[in-house]
VMD Tcl script that builds the backbone (N, CA, C; Angstrom):
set m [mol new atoms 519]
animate dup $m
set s [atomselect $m all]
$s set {name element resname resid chain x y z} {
  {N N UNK 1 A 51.098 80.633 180.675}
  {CA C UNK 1 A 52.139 81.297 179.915}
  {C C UNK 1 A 52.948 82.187 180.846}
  {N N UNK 2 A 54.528 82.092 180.661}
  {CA C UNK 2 A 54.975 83.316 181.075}
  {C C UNK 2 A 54.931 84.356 181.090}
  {N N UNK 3 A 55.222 85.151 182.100}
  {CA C UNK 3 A 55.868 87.012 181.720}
  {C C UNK 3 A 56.947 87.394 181.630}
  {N N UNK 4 A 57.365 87.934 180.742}
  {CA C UNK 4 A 58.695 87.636 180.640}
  {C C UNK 4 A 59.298 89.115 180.479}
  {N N UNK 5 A 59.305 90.123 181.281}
  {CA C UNK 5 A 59.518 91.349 181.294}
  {C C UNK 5 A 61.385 91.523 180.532}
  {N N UNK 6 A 61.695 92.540 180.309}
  {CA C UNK 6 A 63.140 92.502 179.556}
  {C C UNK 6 A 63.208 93.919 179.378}
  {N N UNK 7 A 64.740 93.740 179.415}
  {CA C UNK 7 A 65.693 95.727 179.697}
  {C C UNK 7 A 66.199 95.775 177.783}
  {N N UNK 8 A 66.693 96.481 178.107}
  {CA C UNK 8 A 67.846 97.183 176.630}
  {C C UNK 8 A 68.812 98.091 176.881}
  {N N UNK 9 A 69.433 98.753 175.967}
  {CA C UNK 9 A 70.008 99.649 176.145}
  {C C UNK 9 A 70.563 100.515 175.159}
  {N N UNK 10 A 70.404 101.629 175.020}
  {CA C UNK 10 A 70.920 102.743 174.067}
  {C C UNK 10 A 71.923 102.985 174.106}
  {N N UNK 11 A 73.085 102.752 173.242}
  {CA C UNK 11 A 73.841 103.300 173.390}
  {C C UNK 11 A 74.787 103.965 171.843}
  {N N UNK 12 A 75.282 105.578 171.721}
  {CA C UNK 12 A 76.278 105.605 170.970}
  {C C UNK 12 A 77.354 105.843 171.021}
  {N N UNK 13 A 77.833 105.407 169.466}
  {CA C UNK 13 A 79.081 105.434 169.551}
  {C C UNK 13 A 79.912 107.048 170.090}
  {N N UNK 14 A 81.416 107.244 169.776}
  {CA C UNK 14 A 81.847 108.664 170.059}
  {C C UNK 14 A 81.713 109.870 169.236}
  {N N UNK 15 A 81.215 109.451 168.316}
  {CA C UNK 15 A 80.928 111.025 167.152}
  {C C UNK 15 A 79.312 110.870 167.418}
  {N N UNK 16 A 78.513 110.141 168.162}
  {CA C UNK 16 A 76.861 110.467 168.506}
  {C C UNK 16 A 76.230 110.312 167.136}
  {N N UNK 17 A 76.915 109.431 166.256}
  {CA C UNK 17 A 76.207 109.663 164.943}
  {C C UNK 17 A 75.648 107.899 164.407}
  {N N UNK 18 A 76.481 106.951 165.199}
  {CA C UNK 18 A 75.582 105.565 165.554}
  {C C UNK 18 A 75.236 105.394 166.771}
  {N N UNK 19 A 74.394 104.150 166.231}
  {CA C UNK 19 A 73.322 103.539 167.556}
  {C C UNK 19 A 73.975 101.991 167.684}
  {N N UNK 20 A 74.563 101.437 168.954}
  {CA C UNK 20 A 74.699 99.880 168.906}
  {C C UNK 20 A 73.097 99.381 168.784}
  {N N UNK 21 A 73.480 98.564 167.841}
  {CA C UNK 21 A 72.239 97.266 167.066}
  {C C UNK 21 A 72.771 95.887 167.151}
  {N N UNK 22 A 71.672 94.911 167.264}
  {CA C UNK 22 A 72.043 93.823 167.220}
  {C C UNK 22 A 70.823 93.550 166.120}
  {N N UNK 23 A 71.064 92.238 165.288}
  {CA C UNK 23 A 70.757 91.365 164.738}
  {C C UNK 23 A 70.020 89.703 165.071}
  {N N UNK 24 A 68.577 89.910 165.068}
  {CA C UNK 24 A 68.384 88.433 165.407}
  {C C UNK 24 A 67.370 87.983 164.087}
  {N N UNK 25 A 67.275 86.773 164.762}
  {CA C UNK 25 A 66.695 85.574 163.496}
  {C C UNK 25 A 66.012 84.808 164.592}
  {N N UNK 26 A 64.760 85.002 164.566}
  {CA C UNK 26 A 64.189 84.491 165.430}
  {C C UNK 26 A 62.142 84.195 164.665}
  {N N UNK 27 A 62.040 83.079 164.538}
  {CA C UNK 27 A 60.623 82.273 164.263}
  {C C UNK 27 A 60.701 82.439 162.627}
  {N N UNK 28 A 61.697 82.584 162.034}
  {CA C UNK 28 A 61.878 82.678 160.788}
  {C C UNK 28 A 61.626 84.184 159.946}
  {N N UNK 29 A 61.962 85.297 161.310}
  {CA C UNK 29 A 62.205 86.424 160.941}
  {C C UNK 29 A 63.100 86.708 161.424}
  {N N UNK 30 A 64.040 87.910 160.594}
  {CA C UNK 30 A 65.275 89.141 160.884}
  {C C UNK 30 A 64.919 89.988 161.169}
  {N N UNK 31 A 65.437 90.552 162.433}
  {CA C UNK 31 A 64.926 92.386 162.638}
  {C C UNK 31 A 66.486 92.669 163.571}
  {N N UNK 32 A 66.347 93.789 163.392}
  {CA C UNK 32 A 67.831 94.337 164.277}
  {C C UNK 32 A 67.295 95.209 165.094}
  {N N UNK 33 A 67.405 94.951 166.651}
  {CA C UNK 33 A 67.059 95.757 167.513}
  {C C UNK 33 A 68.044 96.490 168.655}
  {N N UNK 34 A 67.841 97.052 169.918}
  {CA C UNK 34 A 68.878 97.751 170.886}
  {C C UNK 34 A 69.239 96.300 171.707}
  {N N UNK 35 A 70.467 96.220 171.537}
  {CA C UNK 35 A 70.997 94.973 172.696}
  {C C UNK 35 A 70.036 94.617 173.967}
  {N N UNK 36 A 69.847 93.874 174.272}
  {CA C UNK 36 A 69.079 93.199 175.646}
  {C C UNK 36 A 68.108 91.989 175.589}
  {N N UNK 37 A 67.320 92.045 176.408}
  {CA C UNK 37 A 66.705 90.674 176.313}
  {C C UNK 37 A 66.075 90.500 177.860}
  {N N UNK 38 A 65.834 89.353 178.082}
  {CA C UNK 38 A 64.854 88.834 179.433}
  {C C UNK 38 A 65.355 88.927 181.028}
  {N N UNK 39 A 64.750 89.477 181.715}
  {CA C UNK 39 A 64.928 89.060 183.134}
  {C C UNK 39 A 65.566 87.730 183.321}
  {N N UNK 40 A 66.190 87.371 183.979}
  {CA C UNK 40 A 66.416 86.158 184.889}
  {C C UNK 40 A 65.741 86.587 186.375}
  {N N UNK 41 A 65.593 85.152 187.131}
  {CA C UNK 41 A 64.613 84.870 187.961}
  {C C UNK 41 A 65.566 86.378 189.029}
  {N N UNK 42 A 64.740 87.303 189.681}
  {CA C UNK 42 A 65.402 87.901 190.494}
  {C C UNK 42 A 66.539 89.057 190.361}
  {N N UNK 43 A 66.236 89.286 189.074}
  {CA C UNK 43 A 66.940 90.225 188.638}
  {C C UNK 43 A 66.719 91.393 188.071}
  {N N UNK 44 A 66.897 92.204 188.175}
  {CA C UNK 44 A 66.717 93.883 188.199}
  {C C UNK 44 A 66.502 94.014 186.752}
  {N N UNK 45 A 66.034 95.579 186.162}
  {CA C UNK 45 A 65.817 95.684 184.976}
  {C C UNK 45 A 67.458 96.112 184.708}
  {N N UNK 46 A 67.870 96.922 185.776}
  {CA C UNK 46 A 69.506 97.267 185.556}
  {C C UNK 46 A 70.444 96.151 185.337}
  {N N UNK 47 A 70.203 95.201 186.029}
  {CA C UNK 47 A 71.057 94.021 186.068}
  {C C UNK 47 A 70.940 93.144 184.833}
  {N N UNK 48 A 70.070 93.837 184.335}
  {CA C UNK 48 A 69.345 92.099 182.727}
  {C C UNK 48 A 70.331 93.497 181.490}
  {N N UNK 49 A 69.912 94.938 182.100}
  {CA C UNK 49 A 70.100 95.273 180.884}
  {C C UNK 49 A 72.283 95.065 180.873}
  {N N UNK 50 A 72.309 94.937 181.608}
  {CA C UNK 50 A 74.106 95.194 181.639}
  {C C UNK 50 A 74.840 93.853 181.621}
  {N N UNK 51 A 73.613 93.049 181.820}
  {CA C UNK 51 A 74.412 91.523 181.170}
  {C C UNK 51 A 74.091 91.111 180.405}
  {N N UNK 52 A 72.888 91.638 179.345}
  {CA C UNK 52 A 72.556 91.618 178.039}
  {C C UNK 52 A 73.253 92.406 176.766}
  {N N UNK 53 A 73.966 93.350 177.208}
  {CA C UNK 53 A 74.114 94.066 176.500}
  {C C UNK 53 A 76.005 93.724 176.092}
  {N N UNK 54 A 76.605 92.866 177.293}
  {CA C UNK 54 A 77.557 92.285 177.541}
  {C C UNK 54 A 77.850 91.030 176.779}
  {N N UNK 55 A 76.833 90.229 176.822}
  {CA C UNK 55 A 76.370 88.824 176.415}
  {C C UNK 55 A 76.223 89.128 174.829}
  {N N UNK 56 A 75.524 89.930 174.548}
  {CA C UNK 56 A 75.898 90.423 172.537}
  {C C UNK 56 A 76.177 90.936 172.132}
  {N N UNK 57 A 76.643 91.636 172.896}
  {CA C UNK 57 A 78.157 92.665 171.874}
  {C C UNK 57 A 79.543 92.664 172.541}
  {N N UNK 58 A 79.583 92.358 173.799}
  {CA C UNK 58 A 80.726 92.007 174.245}
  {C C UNK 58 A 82.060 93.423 174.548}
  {N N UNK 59 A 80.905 94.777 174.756}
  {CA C UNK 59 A 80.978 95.812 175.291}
  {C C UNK 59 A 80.380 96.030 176.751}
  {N N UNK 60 A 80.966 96.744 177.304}
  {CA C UNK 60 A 80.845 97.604 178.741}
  {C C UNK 60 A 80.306 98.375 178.517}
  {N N UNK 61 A 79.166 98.698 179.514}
  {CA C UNK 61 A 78.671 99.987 179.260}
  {C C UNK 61 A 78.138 100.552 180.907}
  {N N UNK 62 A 78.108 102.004 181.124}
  {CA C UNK 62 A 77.750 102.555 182.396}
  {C C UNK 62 A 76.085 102.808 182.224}
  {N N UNK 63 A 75.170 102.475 182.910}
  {CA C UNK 63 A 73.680 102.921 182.827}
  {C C UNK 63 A 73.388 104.121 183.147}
  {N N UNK 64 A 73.049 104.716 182.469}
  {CA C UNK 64 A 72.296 106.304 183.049}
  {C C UNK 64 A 70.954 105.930 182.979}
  {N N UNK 65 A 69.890 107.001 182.914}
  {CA C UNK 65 A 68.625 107.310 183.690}
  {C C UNK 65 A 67.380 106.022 182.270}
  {N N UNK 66 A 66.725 105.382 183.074}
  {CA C UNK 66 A 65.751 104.451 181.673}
  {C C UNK 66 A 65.173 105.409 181.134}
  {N N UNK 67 A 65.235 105.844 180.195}
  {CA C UNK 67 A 64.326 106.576 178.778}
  {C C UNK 67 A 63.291 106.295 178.283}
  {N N UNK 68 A 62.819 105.361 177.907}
  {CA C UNK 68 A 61.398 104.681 177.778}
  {C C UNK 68 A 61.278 103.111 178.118}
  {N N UNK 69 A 59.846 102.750 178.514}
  {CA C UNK 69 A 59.027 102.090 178.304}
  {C C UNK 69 A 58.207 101.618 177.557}
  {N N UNK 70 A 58.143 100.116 177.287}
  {CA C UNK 70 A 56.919 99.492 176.120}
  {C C UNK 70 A 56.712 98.301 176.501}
  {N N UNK 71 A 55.522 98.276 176.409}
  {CA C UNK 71 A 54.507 97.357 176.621}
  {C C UNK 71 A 54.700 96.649 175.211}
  {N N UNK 72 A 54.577 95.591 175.774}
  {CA C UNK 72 A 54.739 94.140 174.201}
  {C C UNK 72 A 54.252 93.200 174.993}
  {N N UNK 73 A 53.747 92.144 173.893}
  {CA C UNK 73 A 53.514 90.783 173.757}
  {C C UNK 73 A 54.262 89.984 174.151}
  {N N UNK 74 A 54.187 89.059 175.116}
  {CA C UNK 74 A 55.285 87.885 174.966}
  {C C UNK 74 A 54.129 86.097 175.235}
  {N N UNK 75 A 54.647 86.046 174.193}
  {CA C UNK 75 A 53.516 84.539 173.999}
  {C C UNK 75 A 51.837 84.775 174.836}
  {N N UNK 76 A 51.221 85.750 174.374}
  {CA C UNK 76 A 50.310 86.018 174.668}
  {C C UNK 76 A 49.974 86.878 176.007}
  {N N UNK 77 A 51.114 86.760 176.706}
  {CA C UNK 77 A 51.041 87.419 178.028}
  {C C UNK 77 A 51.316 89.120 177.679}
  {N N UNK 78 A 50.957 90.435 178.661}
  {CA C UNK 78 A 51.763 91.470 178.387}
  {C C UNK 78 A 53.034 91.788 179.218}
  {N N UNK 79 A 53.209 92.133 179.139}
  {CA C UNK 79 A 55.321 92.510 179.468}
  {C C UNK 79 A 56.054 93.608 179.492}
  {N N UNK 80 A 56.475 94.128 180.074}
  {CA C UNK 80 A 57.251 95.391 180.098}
  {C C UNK 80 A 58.792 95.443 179.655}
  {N N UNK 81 A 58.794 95.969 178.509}
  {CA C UNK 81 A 60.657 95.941 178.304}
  {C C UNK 81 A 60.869 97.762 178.722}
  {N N UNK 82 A 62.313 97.878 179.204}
  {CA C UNK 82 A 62.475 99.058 179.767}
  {C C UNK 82 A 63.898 99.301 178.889}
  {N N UNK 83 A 64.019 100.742 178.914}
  {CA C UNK 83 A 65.081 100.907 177.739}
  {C C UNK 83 A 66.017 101.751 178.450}
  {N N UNK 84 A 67.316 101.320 178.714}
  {CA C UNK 84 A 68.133 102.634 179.464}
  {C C UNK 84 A 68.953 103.106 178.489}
  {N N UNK 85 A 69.647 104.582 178.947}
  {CA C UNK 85 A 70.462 105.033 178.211}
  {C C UNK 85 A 71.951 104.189 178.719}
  {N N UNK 86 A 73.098 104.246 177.707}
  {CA C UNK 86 A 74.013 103.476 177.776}
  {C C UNK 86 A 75.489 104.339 177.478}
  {N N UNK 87 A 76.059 104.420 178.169}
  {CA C UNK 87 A 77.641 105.180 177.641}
  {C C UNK 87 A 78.306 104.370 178.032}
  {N N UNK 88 A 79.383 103.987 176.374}
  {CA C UNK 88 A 80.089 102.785 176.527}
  {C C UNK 88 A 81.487 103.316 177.581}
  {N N UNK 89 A 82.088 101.776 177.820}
  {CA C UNK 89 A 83.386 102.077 179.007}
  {C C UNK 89 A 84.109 100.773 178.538}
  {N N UNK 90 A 85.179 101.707 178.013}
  {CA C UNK 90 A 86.124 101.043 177.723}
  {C C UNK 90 A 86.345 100.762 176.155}
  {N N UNK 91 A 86.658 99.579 175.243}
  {CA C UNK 91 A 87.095 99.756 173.825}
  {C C UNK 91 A 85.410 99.927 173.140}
  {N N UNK 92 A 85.525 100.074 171.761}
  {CA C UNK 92 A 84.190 100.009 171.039}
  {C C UNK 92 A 84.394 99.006 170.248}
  {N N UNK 93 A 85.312 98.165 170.058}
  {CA C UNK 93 A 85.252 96.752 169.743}
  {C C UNK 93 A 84.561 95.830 169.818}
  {N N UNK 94 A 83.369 95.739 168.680}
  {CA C UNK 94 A 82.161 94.854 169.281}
  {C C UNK 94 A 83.105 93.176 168.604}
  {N N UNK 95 A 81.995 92.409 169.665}
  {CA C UNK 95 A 82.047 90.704 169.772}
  {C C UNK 95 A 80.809 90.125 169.619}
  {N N UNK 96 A 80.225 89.488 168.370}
  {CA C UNK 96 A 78.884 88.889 168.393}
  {C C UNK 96 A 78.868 87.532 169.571}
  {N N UNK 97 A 78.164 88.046 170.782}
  {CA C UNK 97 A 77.729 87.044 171.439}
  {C C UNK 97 A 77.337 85.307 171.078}
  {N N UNK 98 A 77.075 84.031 171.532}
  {CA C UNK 98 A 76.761 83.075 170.972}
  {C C UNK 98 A 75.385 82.381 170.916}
  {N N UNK 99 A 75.033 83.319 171.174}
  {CA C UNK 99 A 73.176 83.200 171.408}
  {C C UNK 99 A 73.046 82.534 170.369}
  {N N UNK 100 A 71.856 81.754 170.321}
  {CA C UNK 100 A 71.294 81.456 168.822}
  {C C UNK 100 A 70.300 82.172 167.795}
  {N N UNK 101 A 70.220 83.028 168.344}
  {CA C UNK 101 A 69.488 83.994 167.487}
  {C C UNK 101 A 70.155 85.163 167.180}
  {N N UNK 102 A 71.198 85.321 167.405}
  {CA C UNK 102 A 72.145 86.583 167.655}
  {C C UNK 102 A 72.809 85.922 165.744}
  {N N UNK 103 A 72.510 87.172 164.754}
  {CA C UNK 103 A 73.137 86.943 163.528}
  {C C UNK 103 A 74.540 87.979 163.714}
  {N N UNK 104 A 74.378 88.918 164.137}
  {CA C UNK 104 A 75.341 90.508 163.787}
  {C C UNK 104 A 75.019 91.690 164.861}
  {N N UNK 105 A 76.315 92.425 165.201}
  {CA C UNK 105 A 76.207 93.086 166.258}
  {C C UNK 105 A 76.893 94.242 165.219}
  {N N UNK 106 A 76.414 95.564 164.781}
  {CA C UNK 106 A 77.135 96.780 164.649}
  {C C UNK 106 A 76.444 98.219 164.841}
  {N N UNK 107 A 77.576 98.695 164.519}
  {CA C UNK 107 A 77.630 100.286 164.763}
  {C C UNK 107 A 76.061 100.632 163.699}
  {N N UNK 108 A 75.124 101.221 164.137}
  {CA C UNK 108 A 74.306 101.552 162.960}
  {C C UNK 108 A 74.384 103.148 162.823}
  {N N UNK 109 A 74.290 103.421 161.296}
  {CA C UNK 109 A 74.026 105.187 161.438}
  {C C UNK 109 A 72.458 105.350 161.858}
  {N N UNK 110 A 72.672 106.522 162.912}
  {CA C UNK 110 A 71.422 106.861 163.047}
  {C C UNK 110 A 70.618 107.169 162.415}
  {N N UNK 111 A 71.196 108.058 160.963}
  {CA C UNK 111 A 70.067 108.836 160.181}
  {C C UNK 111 A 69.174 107.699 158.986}
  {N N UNK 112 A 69.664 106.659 159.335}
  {CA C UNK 112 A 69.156 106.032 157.996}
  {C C UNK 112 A 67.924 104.359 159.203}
  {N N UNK 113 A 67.813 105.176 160.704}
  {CA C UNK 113 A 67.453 104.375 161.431}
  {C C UNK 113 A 66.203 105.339 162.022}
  {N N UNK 114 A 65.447 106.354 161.713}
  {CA C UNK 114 A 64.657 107.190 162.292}
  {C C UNK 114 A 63.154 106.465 161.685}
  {N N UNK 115 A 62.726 105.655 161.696}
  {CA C UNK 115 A 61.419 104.886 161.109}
  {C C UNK 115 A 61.545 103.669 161.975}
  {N N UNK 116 A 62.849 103.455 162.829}
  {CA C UNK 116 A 62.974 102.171 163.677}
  {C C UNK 116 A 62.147 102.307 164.969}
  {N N UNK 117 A 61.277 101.220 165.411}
  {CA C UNK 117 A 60.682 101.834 166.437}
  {C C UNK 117 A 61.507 102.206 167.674}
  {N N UNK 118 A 62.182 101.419 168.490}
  {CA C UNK 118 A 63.109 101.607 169.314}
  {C C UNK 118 A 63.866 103.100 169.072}
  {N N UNK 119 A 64.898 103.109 168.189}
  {CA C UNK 119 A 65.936 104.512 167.543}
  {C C UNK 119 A 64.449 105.056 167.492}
  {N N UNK 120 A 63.690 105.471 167.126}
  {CA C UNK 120 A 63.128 106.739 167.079}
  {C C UNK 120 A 62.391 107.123 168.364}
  {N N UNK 121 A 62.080 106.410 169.306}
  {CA C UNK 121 A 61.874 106.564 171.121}
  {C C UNK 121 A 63.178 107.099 171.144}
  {N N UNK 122 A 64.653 106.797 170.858}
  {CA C UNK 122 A 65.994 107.081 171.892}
  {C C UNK 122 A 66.206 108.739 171.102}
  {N N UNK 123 A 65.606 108.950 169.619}
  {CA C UNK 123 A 65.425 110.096 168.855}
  {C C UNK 123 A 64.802 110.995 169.399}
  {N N UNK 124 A 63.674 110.525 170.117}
  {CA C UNK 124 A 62.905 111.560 170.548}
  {C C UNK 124 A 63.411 112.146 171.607}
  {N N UNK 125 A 63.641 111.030 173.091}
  {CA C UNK 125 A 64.733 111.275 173.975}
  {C C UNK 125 A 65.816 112.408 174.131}
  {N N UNK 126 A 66.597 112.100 172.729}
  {CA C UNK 126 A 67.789 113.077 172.595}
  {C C UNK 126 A 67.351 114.718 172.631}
  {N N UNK 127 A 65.422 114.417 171.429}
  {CA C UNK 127 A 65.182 115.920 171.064}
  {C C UNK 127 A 64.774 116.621 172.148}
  {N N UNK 128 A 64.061 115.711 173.401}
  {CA C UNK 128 A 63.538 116.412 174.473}
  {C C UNK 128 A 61.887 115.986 174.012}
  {N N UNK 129 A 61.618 115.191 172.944}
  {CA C UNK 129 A 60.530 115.702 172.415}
  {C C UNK 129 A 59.359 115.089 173.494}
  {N N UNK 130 A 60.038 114.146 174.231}
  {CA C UNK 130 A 58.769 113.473 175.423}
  {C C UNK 130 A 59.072 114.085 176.582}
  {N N UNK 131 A 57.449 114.573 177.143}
  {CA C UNK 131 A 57.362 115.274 178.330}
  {C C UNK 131 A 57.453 113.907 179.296}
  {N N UNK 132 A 58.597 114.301 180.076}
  {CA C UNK 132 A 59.188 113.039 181.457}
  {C C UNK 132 A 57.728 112.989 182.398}
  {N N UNK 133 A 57.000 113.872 182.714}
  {CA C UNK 133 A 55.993 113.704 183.431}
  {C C UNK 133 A 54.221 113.484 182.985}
  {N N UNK 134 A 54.536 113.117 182.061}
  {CA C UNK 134 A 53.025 112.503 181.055}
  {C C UNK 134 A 53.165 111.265 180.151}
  {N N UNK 135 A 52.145 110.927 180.343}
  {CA C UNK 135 A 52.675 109.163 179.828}
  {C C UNK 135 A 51.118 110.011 178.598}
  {N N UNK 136 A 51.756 109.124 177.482}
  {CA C UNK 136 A 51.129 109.277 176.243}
  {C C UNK 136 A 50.132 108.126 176.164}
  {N N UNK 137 A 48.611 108.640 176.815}
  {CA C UNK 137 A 47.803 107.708 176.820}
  {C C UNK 137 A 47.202 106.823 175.610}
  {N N UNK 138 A 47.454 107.361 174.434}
  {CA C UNK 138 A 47.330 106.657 173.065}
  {C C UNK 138 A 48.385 105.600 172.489}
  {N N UNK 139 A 49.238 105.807 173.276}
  {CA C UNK 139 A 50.642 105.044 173.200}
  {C C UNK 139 A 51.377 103.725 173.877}
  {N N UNK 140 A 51.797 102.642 173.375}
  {CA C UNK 140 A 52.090 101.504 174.329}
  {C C UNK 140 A 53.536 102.176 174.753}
  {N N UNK 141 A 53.896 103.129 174.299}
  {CA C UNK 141 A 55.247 103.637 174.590}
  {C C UNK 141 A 55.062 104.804 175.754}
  {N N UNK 142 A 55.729 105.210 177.091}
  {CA C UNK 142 A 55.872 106.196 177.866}
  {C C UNK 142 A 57.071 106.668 178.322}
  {N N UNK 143 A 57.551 107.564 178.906}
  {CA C UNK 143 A 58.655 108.181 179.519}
  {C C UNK 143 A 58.802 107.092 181.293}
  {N N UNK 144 A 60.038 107.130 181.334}
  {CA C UNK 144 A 59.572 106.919 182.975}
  {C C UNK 144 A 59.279 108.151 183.814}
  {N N UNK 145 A 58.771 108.271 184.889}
  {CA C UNK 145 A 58.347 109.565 185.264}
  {C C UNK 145 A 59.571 109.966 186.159}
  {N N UNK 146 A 59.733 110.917 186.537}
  {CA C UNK 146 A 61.138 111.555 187.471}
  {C C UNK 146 A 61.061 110.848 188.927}
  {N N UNK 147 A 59.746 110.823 188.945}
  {CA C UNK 147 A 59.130 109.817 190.340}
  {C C UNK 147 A 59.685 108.645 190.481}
  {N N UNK 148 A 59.243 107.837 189.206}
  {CA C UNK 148 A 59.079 106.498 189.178}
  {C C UNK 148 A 60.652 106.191 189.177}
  {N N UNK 149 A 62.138 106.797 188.826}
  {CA C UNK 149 A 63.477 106.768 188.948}
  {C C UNK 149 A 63.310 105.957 190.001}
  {N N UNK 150 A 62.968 106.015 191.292}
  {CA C UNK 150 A 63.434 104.897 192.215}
  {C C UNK 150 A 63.241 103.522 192.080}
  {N N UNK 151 A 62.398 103.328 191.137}
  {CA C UNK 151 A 61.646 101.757 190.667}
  {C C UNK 151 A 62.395 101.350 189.090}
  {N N UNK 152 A 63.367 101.962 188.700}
  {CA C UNK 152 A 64.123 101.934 187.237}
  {C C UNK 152 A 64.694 100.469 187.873}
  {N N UNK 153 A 64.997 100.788 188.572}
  {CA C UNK 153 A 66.285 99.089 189.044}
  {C C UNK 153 A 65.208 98.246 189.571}
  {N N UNK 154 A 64.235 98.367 189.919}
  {CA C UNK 154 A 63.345 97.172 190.659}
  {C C UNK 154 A 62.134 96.767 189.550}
  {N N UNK 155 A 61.782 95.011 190.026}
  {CA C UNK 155 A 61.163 94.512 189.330}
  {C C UNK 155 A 60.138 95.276 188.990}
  {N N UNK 156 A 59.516 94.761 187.992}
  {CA C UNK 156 A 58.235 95.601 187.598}
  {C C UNK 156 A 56.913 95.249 188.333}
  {N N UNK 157 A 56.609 94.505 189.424}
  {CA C UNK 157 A 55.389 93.920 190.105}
  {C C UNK 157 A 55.555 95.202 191.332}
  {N N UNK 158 A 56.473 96.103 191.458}
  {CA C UNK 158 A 56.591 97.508 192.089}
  {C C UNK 158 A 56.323 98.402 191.455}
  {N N UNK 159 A 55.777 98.198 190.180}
  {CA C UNK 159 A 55.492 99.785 189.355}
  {C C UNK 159 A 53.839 99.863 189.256}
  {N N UNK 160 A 53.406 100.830 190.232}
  {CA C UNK 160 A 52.257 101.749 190.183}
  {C C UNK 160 A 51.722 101.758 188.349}
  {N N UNK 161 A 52.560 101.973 187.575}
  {CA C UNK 161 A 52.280 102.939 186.673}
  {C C UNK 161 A 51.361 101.925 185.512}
  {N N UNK 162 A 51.703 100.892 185.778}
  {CA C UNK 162 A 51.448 99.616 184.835}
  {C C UNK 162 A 49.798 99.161 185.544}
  {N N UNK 163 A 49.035 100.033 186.662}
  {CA C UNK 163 A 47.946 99.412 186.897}
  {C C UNK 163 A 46.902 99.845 186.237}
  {N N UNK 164 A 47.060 100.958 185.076}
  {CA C UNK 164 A 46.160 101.878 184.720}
  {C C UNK 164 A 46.312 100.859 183.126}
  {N N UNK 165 A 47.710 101.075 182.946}
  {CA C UNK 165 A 48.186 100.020 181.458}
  {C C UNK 165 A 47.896 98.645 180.938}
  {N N UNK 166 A 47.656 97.805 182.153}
  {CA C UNK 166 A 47.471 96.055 182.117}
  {C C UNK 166 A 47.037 95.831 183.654}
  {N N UNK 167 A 44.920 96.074 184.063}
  {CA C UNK 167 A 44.619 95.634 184.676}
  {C C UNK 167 A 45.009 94.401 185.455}
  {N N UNK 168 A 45.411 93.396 184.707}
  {CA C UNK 168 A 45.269 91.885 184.864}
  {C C UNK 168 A 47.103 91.742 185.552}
  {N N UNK 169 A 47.960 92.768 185.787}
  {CA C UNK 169 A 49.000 92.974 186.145}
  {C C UNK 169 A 48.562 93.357 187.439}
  {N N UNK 170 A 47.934 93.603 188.236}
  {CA C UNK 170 A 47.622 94.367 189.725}
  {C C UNK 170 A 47.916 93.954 190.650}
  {N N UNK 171 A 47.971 92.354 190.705}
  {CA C UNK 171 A 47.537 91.760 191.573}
  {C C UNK 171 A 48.904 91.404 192.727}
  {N N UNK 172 A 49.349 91.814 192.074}
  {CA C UNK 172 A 51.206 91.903 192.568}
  {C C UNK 172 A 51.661 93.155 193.045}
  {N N UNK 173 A 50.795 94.465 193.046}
  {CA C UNK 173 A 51.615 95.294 193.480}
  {C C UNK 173 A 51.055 95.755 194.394}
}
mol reanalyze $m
mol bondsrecalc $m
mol representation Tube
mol addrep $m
């Protein structure tokens, strides 16, 4: 089975009061999550998240600092998706990408999105409420550390932090 590690990205609109969401339909479920999706062979978590986020909504956006981390499933394997913050550049004119799982790309209000798992990591973010230098050992979710910033753009078979998280990940770094 693959690993199939994958970026995202946070981003709101100009009154800070939505979150860009996308819409998929995927194994005969709907869920609306933060724009992004999979690595390609050789490519950065920065680089997947800014041509993912391009590819389904058909917005620009500048990357600031990754905000969290989560560990997920991907066809049995574990996987790292990484979540950056996002400030759009240029119009807010979204374009639903042609993916096939891609149903709807919009503006979501935040307040009626705080039970979402994703929006409530970028919630907490905003409040300060995660300490940047402690990873929440009860949690598949962590901060990146102020350290680990130099490894935000590089593959994940360079991150230290994942040997304590997914033994069976080691063997690469």
């Amino acid at each position: 089975m693959s690993i199939r590690d994958r970026a995202c990205v946070a981003v709101l609109d100009s009154t800070e009061t939505k979150i860009l969401m996308v819409r998929h339909r995927h194994q005969g479920r709907e869920y609306w999550t933060l724009p992004g999706g999979g690595l390609e062979d050789r490519e950065t978590f920065a680089e997947a998240a800014l041509r993912e986020v391009k590819e389904e909504t058909g917005v620009d956006v500048e990357l600031g600092e990754a905000i969290f981390d989560e560990l997920y499933d991907h066809e049995g394997s574990p996987a790292l998706s990484r979540c950056f913050w996002g400030t759009l550049k240029g119009s807010p004119e979204l374009r639903l990408g042609a993916g096939k799982r891609l149903q709807e790309v919009s503006w979501c209000a935040l307040g009626g999105l705080a039970d979402h798992v994703q929006v409530s990591r970028v919630l907490g973010f905003l409040r300060g409420a995660v300490n940047p230098r402690e990873a929440d050992q009860d949690s598949k979710y962590f901060r990146v550390h102020t350290a680990d910033l130099a490894f935000a753009t590089q593959k994940p078979t360079a991150c230290r932090y994942l040997v304590q998280a997914e033994p069976s990940r080691t063997a690469d770094v």
